[in-house]
N, C-alpha and C positions, 0 to 999 in steps of 0.2 A: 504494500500500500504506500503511494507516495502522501508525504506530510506536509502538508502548508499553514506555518504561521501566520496568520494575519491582524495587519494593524490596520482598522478601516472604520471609518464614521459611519456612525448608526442613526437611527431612528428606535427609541425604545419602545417598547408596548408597555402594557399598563399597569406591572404586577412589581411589590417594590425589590427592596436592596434581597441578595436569597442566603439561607442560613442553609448550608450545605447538609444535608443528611444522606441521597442516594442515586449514585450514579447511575441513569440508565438510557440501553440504545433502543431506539424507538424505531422495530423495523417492522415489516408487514411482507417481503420475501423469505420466501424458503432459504435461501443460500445458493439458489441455482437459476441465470436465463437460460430461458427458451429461444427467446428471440428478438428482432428490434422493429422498429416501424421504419419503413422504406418509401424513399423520394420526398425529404423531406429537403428544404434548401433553406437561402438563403435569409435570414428574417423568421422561420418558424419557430414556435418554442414548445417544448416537451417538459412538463410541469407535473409535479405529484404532490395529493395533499396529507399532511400530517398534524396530528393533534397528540396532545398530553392525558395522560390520566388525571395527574394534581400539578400545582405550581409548580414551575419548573426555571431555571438560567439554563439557556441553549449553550453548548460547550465547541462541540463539533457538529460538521455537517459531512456525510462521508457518499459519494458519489461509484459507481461503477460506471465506466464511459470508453466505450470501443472505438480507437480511433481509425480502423482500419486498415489497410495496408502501407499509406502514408500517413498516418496523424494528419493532425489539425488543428486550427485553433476554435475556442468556443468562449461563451460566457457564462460562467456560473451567477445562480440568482436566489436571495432569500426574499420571499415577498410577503407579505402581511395579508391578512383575509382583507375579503370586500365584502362578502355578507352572501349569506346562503352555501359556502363553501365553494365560492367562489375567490381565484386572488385577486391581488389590484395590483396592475401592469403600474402604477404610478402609487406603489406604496412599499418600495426596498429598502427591507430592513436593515441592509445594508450596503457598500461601495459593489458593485458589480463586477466579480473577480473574472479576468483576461486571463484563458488558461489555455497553454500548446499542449493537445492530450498526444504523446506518444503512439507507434502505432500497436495494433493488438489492444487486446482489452485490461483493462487494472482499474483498481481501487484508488481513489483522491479524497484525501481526507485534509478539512480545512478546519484549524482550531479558532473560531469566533470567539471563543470565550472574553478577551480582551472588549470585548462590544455589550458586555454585559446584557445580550439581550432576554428580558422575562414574557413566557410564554404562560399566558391566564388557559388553565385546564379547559379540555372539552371546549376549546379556541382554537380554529388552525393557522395553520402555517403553512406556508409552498413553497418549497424547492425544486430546481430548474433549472436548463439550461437557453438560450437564446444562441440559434445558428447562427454564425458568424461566415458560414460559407456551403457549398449546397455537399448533400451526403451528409458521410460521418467528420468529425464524432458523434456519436446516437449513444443515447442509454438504452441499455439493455433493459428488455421483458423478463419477470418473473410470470409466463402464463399459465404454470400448474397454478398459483396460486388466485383463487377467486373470494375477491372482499367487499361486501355491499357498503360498509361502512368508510371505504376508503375512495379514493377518484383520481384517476390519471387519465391525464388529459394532455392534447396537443393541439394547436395554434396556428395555421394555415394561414399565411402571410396571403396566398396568391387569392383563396376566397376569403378572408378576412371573416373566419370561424372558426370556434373552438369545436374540437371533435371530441369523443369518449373512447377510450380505447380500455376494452372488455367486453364482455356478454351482458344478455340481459340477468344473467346471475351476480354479475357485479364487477367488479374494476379489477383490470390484471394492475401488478406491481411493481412498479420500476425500481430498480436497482440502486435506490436514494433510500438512507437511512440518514438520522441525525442524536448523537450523542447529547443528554440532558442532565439536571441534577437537578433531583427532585426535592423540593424542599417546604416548610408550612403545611406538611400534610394533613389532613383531619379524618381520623378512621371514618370506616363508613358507620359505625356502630354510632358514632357522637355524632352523627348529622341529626339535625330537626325531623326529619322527612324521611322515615324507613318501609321499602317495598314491602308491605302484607299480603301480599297478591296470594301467592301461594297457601299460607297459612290461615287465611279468609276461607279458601276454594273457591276463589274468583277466577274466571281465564284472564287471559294477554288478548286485547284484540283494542282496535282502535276505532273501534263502534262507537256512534254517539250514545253517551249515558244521559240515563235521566233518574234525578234521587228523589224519593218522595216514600211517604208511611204509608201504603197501601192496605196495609191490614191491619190498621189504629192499635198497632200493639207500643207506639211511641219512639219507636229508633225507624230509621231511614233506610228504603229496599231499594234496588238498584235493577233499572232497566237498561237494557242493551240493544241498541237497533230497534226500540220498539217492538222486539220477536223474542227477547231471551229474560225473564224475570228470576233474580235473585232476592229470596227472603232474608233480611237479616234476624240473625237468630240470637239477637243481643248480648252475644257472647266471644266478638269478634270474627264469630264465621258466618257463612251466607250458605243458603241452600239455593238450589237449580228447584224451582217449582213450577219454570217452563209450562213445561206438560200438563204437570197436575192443573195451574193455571187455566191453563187450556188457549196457550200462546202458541202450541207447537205449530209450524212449518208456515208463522205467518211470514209473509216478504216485505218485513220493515228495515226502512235503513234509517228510521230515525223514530222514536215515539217521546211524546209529551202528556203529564198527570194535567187534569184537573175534574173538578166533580159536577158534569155533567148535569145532573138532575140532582144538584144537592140536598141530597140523599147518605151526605156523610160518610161515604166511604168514594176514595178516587177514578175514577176510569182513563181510558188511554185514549188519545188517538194516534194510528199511527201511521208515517210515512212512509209512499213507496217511491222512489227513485224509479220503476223500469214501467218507461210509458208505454200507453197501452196494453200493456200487457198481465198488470197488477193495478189493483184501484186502492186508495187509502182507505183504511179500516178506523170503526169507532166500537169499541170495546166497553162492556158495563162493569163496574165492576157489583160481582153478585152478594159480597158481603161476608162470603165465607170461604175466602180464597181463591175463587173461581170469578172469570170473564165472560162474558155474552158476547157475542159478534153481533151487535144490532146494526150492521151498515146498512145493508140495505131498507130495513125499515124506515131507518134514519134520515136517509138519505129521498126515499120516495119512489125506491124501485133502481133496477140496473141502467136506464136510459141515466139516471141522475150521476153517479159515482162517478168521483172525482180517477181520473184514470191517468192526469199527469204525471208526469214525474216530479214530484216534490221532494226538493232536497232543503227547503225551507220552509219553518213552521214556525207559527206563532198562536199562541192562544189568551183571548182577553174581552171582557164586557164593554165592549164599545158603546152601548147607550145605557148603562146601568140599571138593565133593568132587573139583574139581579142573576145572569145567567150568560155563560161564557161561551164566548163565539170563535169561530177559527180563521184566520189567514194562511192561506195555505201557496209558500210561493211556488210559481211554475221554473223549472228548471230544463233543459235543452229536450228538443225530439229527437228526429232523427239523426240530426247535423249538428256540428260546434255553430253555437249561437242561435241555434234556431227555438227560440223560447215564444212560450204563448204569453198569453196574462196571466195574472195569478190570479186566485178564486176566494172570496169571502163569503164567509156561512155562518148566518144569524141563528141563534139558538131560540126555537120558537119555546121553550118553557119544559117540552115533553116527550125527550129524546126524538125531536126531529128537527131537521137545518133545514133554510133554505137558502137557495142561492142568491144574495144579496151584488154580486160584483160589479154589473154595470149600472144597479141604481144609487148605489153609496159613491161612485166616481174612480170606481179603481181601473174603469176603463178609458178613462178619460185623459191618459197620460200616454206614453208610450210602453210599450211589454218590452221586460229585460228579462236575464235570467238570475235570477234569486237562488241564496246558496242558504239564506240566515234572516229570522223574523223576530223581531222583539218589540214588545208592546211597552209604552213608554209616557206617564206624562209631562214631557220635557220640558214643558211651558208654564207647569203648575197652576193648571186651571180647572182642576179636576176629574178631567176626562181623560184616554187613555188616545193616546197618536201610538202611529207605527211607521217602524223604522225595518225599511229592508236591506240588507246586504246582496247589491246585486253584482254577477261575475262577470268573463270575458270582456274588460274593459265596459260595460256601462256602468253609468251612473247611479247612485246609490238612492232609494225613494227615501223621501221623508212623509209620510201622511199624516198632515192634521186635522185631527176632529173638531166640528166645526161645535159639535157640543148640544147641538139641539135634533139629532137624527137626519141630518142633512149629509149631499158629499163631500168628503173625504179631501185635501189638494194636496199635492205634492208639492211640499216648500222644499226641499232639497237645498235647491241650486241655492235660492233667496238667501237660506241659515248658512251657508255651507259645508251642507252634510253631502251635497253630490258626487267630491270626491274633489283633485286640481283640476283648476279650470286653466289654469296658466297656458297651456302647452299649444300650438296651433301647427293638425290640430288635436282638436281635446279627444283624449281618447279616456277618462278616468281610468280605472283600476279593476284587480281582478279581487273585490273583498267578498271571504269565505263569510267569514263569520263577528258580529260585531258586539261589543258589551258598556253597559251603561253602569253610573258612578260618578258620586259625587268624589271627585280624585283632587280636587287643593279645598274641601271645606269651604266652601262658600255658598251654602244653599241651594245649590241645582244642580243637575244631571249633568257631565260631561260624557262622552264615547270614545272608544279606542276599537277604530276599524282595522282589522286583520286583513293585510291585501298580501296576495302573491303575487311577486314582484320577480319578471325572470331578468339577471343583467343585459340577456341584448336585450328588450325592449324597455330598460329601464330608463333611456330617454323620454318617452312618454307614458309608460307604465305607474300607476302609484304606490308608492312604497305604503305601508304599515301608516293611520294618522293617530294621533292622538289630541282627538279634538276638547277644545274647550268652553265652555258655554261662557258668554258674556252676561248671561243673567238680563234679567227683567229691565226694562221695556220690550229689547230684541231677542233676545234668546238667540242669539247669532254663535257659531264655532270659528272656531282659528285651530291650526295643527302645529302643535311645538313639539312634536318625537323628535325631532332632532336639537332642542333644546333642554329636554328632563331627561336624557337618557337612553334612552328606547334604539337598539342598534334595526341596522336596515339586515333584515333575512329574507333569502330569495323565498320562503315558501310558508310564512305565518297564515297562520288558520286560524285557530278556536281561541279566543280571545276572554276569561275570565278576570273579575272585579271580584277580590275578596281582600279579609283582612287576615292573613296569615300567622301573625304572629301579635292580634290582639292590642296593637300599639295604637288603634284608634285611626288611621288610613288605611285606605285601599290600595293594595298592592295589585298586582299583574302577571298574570302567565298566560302564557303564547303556545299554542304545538306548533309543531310544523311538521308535515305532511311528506313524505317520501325516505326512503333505506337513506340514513345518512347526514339527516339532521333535528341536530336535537331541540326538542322544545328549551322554554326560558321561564326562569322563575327572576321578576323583578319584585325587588322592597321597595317599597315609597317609603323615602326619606322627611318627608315634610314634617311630622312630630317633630322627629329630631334636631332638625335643620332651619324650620320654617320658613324653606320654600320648596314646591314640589318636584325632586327629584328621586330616578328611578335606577337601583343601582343592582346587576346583575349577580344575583343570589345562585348560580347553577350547582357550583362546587360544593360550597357553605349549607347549600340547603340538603344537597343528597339527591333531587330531582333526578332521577336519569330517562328521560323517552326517549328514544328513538322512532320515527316516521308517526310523530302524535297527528291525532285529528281533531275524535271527538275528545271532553274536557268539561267533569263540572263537579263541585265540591258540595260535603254533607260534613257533619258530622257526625258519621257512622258510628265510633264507639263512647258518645254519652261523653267525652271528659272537656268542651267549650272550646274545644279550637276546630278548624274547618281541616279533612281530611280530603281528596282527591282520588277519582277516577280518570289516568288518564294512561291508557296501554298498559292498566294494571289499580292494582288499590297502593294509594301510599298514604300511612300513617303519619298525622302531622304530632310531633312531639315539642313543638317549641316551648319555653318554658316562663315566656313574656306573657303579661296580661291579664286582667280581668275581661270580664264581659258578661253579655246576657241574650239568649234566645227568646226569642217573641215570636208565636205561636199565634196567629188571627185568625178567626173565626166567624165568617158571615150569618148573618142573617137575614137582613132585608137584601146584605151585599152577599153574593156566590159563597159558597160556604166553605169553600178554600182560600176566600179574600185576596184571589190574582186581581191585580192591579190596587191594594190595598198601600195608602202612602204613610210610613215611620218615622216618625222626627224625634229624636231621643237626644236631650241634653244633659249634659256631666262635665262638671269642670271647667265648664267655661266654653266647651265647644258643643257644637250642633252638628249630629251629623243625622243623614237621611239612608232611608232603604226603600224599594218599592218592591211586593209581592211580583215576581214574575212568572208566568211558562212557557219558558221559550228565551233563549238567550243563542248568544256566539250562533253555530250553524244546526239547530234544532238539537240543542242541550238545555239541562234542565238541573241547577242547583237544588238544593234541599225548601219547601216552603216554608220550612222554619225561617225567619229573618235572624239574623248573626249580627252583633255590635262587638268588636273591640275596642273597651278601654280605657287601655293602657294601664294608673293606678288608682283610677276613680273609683272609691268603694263604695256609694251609692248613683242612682242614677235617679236628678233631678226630677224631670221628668219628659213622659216617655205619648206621644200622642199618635194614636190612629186614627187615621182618615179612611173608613173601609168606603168602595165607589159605591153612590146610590144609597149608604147606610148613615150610618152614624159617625160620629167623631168620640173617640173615647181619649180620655186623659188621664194619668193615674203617673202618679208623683214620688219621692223618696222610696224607691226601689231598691232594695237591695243585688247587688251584683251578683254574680258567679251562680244563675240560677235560667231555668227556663222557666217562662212567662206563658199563657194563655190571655187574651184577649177577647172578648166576645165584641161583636157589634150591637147594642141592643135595640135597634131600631126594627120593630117587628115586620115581616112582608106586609103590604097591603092584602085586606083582605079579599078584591076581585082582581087579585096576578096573576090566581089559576085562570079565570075566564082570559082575562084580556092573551095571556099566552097561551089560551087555545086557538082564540081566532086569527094567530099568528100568520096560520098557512093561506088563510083569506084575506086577510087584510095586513098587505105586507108592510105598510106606513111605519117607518124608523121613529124612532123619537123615546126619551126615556118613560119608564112608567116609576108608579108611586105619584106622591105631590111633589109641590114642587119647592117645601120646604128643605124639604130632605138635602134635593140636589142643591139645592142654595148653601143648607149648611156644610156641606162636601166642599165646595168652592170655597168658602172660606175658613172650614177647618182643615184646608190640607200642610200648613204647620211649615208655609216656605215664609 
C-alpha cells in the first residue's frame, strides 16, 4: 500500500474536538474486485458513499485504483453530503489530492488526520475520484458484494448524469474504505429510545399506523395499513387479533379511528390505494372485539363506492353537527399524475354518507394528487378547514370552511401553504405527508410539509417547509427550515409534531422512504434557548429507521411520555418532564371529540392541541391529547372547546396524570330526525342552536 501524508485545508463538519477511544476501518468490500466500469473519460467521477456508526475524527482514507498498463494521473476527492445521500460537487472537505497512480493495480492510502475532520454518525461522507484523462485509473468493483444501504455511483460528464452502478438488490462496492476513530460513544442501552419491536410481537413493516383504544380497555391498539389490528395487552405486548377482528384479507394501505355512530366504541375507515380494483371500506366496530363491513350499506349500494385510489385520508365534523365526515384524497390512475378529484362524504347521522364533493366546492379548484389529509382549525374560528398534501409537483390545497355549511375555497396560494411560488416556472413540490403544531408558542397552528425532493430536479422541486403562521388578522405562513435547522433530504415523508421529551415544545420526526435513508428525530430547542431551533437528535436518541414511511406516536405503555410506530415499536424512555393526558369526550360534539381545540396553561406558557384523525400521509397518533411540561407541577388551567359542544374549563390540575373530559352540552333532542332526512334533504349547514356554535367560536381559548 503506498502512504500519503497530507497537509491540506479543510472545511470541518459539525461534530466537536474527538477524545480518542477506537480505531476503526469503515469498509463494505469483501477484500476482493470483480471488476471496473468501462469508457469512462475525461471529467467523469466515480464516487462511493460512506457513513459512521457513532462520532467519529476521519484519520485515513484508503483507495484501490488500477492504473493500467500505463498509469495515470487522477484526482482524489473527500466530499460532504448534500442531502438525501447524495454529495455536493461544491462541498470538499478537503484540498483535492493530484495523484500519478502507477500502472497495475494497488492500494493509496492518504493520512487526513492533520485536517481534523469530525464525521456526525448515520451522516455521510463521499469519497472519489474525478478523471483527469479518458480510461484508467478506475477503481475497482467489489460485485460479489450486494449493499442496499450503501450507493456507488458515477458521473457522466458527456450526458451530465449521475448513474447507479449495482442491481436492483443494491449497490456493488468500490474498493474505497476510510480509516476513523470513534469516539463520545453512547451505548445503545442508554439511548432515550429503545427498539420493543420484537418483544411487543409487533412486525417490521413500514405501513401506515394508526393508534387509538379500540376496545375501551384504556391503553392504545395499533393498526397497520388499515388490514392488520394489534391488541395491546397492557402488559407491553400486542396480540394479532387480525382475524379474530374480522380484518383478515382487507386491501388497506392506510386506515383511520373515529366513532362513526357514537356509539362509544371506535370504527375504521379504510384506504385503498389500487384503483378500480378495490373500493374503500367502513368498518363498525361491534363492541366486542369484532368489525362489520357496513360499506356498502353505507355507502348506498356498489354504483356509490369510492373505488379511487386513496393514498390520503382525513376524517373530521365539518359543520358540527355532531358526526364525523371523511375526505378522502384521490391519488394517480393509471399514469404518473393522472389524478381525479378527491371525494367528500357527509355523515348523515346513521351509518350512511353521502357524497357531498361538488356541492361543498371541492370541485371547484383544480384535481391534484393527494398523498396526506388533515383536518385543521388554523384560523381559530371554530370550525375545522382542511389541508391537503398534494404530490408530483402540484400544489398543496388549503380549504377553508366558510362556517355556515356553505363551499369550501382553497386559500392555498393567498396563506402560502401552496408550496414556492418563486420559481418560473412554478412547479411546487412532491409533499407526502404534512403535520400541524403550535412549534415557537405563540397561539396558532404552524405546518411542516414533508416534500420529496430529488437533486436533479431540485432547481424547481420543493425541499421539506417548515411553515409558520403569522397569527390573527392573516393567518399567513412563511418557510424558515432553512433557518431553525431542518436539513434538506432527498426523500422526507411522514412528518410528526410531538413532545418527546416533555420539555413543553414540539419536537419533529421525519421518515424517509426508500433502502438507505434514514429517518430524523429533531429536539426543538426553544425552552431552552428561547428561540425556535431544531437540533438533530438521531445518534443521542437511539432512532434507527431505515426506508420509514408511515409514523405516529401513542403512549403504549401507560408511563407519560409518547412512544412511536415507525418500521417497528420504539420505547420512548426519556427521563425529562412532567405532563398530562386529556382524554375528550363528546356529547353534543362526536364522541371521540376529533376536531376538539386544548388550550392548557402552566407557568406562564400557553400551549395548544387539536383532537385529530388523520395526520402526515393517513397516520393516526393516539386520541389521547399529550402536554409536556417541562417542571410545572400543577396545570393552571386546562380549557376544551369540543366542535358544536361545549366549552369546558377546569383549573389547578395536578400533573403526571391522565384526565377525562366530558362535553356537557347535551345533543338536541330532534338530531335523530333532522339526521334522518339527511339523504333527502342534502342542505349543509350546522344543527343544534345557534348558541352553542356561538359559544364554540368564542371559547376556542386562542
Amino acid at each position: 500500500m503506498r502512504l500519503f501524508t497530507l497537509a491540506i485545508g479543510v472545511i470541518f463538519l459539525l461534530l466537536g474536538a474527538s477524545a480518542s477511544a477506537d480505531e476503526v476501518t469503515i469498509q463494505y468490500d469483501d477484500g476482493t474486485a470483480e471488476g471496473q466500469l468501462q469508457g469512462l473519460v475525461t471529467g467523469d467521477i466515480e464516487a462511493f458513499r460512506l457513513s459512521t456508526d457513532h462520532p467519529a475524527t476521519l484519520l485515513r482514507l484508503q483507495l484501490q485504483l488500477d492504473g493500467g498498463d500505463l498509469g495515470g494521473d487522477t484526482e482524489v476527492h473527500l466530499w460532504s453530503e448534500y442531502g438525501g445521500n447524495n454529495l455536493d460537487l461544491d462541498g470538499d472537505l478537503i484540498t483535492p489530492i493530484a495523484l500519478s497512480v502507477a500502472p497495475g493495480v494497488d492500494w493509496y492510502e492518504f493520512d487526513v488526520s492533520a485536517a481534523a475532520i469530525e464525521i456526525e454518525p448515520w451522516w455521510n461522507f463521499h469519497v472519489g475520484i474525478v478523471h483527469l484523462q479518458d480510461g484508467e485509473p478506475l477503481v475497482p468493483l467489489d460485485t460479489d458484494t450486494i449493499t442496499p444501504e450503501i450507493r456507488t455511483e458515477y458521473y457522466s460528464v458527456a450526458d451530465d448524469t449521475w448513474y447507479y452502478a449495482g442491481t436492483d438488490a443494491g449497490s456493488y462496492a468500490y474498493m474505497i474504505r476510510a480509516v476513523v476513530d470513534y469516539h463520545d460513544q453512547i451505548d445503545p442501552a442508554d439511548k432515550p429510545f429503545q427498539d420493543d419491536t420484537d418483544a411487543a410481537g409487533l412486525p417490521r413493516t413500514n405501513a401506515r399506523p394508526a393508534w387509538a383504544d379500540y376496545d375501551n380497555d384504556g391503553d392504545p391498539d395499533l393498526l397497520l395499513a388499515g388490514s392488520l389490528l394489534y391488541r395491546n395487552n397492557g402488559d407491553g405486548t400486542f396480540t394479532d387479533v387480525t382475524e379474530a377482528a374480522g380484518l383478515a384479507g382487507l386491501p388497506g394501505s392506510g386506515g383511520l379511528w373515529a366513532d362513526f355512530d357514537n356509539d362509544g366504541n371506535l370504527d375504521i375507515y379504510v384506504a385503498t390505494s389500487a384503483y378500480e380494483v378495490y373500493y374503500n371500506h367502513i368498518l363498525r366496530n361491534n363492541g366486542d372485539g369484532t368489525f362489520a363491513d357496513i360499506t356498502l350499506t353505507a355507502f348506498g349500494g356498489e354504483e356509490l363506492l369510492n373505488y379511487e385510489s386513496t393514498e390520503g385520508l382525513g376524517l373530521g365534523d365539518y359543520d358540527r353537527d355532531g358526526y364525523v365526515d371523511v375526505y378522502a384524497g384521490a391519488y394517480e390512475r393509471e399514469s404518473l399524475g393522472a389524478c381525479p378529484f378527491d371525494k367528500f362524504f357527509r355523515n348523515n347521522g346513521d351509518l350512511t354518507f353521502v357524497d357531498r364533493t361538488a356541492d361543498l366546492g371541492f370541485k371547484d379548484d383544480m384535481f391534484q394528487c393527494a398523498r396526506g389529509v388533515q383536518w385543521i382549525d388554523f384560523d381559530n374560528d371554530g370550525d375545522a378547514d382542511i389541508h391537503v398534501s398534494n404530490y408530483r409537483l402540484d400544489p398543496n390545497f388549503l380549504w377553508v370552511n366558510p362556517g355556515d355549511g356553505g363551499k369550501f375555497v382553497n386559500e392555498a396560494e393567498e396563506r402560502g401553504l401552496a408550496g414556492d411560488t418563486t420559481g418560473d416556472p412554478v412547479y411546487y413540490g412532491h409533499t407526502i405527508g404534512s403535520a400541524w403544531g403550535d412549534l415557537d408558542l405563540d397561539g396558532d397552528f404552524d405546518v411542516v410539509d414533508a416534500n420529496l425532493a430529488h437533486p436533479r430536479f431540485i432547481d424547481f422541486s420543493d425541499k421539506t417547509q417548515v411553515l409558520l403562521s403569522n397569527g390573527a388578522p392573516d393567518f399567513g405562513f412563511a418557510d424558515v427550515r432553512g433557518d431553525v435547522g431542518v436539513r434538506y433530504i432527498e426523500t422526507h415523508s411522514n412528518p410528526n409534531l410531538i413532545d418527546v421529551d416533555n420539555d413543553g415544545d414540539l419536537d419533529l420526526y421525519i421518515t424517509d422512504v426508500y433502502v438507505g435513508y434514514k429517518s430524523q428525530l429533531y429536539l426543538n430547542r426553544l425552552v431552552e434557548e428561547g428561540s425556535l431551533r431544531f437540533e438533530l437528535y438521531n445518534y443521542q436518541g437511539g432512532i434507527l429507521v431505515d426506508n420509514g414511511w408511515g409514523s405516529a406516536w401513542a403512549d403504549y405503555d401507560g408511563d407519560g411520555d409518547l412512544d412511536l410506530y415507525s418500521y417497528g415499536l420504539w420505547r420512548n424512555d426519556f427521563p425529562a418532564g412532567n405532563w398530562l393526558k386529556v382524554k375528550a369526550v363528546g356529547q353534543k360534539a362526536n364522541r371521540a371529540a376529533i376536531g376538539a381545540r386544548l388550550t392548557l396553561e402552566a407557568n406562564g406558557k400557553t400551549y395548544l392541541r387539536e383532537i385529530q384523525a388523520g395526520s402526515g400521509t393517513t397516520t393516526q397518533d393516539d386520541l389521547i391529547a399529550h402536554f409536556g411540561l417541562n417542571e410545572a407541577t400543577v396545570v393552571d388551567r386546562l380549557t376544551v372547546a369540543f366542535p358544536g359542544g361545549s366549552t369546558e374549563v377546569l383549573e389547578d390540575i395536578p400533573v403526571n396524570q391522565t384526565i377525562t373530559v366530558t362535553d356537557t352540552a347535551a345533543p338536541d333532542a330532534d338530531d335523530d330526525d333532522d339526521n334522518d332526512s339527511h339523504d333527502d334533504d342534502q342542505s349543509p349547514g350546522p344543527s343544534g342552536d345557534d348558541d352553542d356554535n356561538d359559544d364554540d367560536d368564542s371559547g376556542c381559548g386562542c
